[in-house]
DSSP file (Angstrom, degrees, kcal/mol; ACC not computed):
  #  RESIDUE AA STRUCTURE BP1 BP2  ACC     N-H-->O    O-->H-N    N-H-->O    O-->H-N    TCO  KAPPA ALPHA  PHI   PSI    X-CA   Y-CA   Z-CA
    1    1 A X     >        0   0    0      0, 0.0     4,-1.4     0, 0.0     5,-0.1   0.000 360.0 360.0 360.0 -52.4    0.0    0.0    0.0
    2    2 A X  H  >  +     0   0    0      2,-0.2     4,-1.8     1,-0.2     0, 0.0   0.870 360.0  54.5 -59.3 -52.2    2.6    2.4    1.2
    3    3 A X  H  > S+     0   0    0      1,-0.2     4,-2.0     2,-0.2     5,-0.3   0.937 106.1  46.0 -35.3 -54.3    4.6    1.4   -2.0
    4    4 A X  H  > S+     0   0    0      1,-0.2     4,-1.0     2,-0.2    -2,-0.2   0.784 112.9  54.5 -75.6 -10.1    1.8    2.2   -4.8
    5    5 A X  H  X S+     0   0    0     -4,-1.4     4,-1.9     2,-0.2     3,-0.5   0.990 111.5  45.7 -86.0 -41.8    1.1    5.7   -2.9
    6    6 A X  H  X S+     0   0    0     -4,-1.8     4,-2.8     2,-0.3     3,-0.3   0.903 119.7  35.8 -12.9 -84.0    4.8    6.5   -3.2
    7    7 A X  H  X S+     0   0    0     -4,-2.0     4,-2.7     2,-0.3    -1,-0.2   0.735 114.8  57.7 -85.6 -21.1    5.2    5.5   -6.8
    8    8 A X  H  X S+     0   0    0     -4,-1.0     4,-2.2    -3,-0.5    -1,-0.3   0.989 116.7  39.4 -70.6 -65.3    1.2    7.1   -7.5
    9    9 A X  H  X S+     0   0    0     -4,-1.9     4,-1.8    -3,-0.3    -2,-0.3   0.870 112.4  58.6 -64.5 -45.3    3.2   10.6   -5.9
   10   10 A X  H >< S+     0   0    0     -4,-2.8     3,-0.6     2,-0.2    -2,-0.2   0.875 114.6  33.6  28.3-102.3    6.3    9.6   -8.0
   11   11 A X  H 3X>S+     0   0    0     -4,-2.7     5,-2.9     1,-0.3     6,-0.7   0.723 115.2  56.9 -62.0 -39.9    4.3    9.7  -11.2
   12   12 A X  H ><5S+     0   0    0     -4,-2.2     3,-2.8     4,-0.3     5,-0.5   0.970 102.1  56.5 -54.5 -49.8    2.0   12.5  -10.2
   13   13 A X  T <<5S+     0   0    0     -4,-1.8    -1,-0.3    -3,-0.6    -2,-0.2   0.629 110.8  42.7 -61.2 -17.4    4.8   14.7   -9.6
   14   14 A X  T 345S-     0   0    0     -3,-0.3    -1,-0.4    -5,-0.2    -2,-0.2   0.332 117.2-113.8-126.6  28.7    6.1   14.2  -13.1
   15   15 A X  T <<5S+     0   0    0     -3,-2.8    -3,-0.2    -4,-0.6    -2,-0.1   0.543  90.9 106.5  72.6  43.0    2.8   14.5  -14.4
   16   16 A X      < +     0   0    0     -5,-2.9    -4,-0.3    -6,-0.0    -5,-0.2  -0.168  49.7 126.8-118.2  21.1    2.3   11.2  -15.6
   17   17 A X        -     0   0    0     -6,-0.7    -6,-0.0    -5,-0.5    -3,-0.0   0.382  61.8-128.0-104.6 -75.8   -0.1   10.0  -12.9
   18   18 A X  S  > S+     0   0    0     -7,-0.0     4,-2.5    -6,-0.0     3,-0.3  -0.393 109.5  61.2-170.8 -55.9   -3.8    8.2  -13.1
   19   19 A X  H  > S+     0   0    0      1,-0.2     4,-1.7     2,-0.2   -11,-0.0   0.846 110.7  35.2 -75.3 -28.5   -5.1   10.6  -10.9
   20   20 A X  H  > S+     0   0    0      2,-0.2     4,-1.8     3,-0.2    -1,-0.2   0.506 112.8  62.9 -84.5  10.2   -4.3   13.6  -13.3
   21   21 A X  H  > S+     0   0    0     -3,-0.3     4,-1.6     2,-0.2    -2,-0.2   0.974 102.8  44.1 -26.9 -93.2   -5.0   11.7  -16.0
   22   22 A X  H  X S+     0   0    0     -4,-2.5     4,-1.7     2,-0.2    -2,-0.2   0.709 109.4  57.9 -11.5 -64.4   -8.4   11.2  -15.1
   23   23 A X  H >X S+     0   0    0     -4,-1.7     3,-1.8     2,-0.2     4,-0.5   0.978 108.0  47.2 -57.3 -55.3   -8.8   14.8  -14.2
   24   24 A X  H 3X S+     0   0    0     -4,-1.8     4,-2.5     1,-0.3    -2,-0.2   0.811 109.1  52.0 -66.3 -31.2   -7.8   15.9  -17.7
   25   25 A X  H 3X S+     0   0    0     -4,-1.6     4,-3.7     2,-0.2    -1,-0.3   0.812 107.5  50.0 -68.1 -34.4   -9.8   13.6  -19.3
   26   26 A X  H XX S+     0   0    0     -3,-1.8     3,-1.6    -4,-1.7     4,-0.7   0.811 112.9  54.4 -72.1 -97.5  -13.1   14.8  -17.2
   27   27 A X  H 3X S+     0   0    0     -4,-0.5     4,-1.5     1,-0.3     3,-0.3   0.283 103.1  52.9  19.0 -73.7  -11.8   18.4  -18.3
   28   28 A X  H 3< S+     0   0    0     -4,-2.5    -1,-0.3     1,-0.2     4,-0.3   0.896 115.3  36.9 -17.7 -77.1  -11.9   17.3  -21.8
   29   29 A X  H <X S+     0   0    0     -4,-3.7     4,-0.8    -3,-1.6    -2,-0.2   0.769 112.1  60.4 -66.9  -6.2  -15.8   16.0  -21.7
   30   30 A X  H >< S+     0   0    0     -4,-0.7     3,-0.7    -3,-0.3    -2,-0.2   0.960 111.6  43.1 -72.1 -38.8  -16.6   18.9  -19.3
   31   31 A X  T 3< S+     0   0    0     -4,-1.5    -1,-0.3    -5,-0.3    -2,-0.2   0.319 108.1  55.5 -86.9  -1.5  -15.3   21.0  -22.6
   32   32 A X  T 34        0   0    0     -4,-0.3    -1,-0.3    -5,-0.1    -2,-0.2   0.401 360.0 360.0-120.7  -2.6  -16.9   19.3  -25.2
   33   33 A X    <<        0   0    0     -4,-0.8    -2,-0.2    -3,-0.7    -3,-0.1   0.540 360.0 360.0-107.4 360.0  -20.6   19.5  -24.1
């Protein structure tokens, strides 16, 4: 557990992670209806 939040803040921080991912992608549909 402790690992994947580590490597989750990792990735976020170099703006490769899921969770902004996700966000951009909502962004995206927010902007296209």
């Amino acid at each position: 557990m402790a690992f994947k939040l580590s490597s989750e803040l990792v990735d976020a921080a170099k703006g490769s992670g899921d969770v902004i991912r996700k966000k951009e992608e909502t962004h995206r549909m927010a902007e296209e209806n």
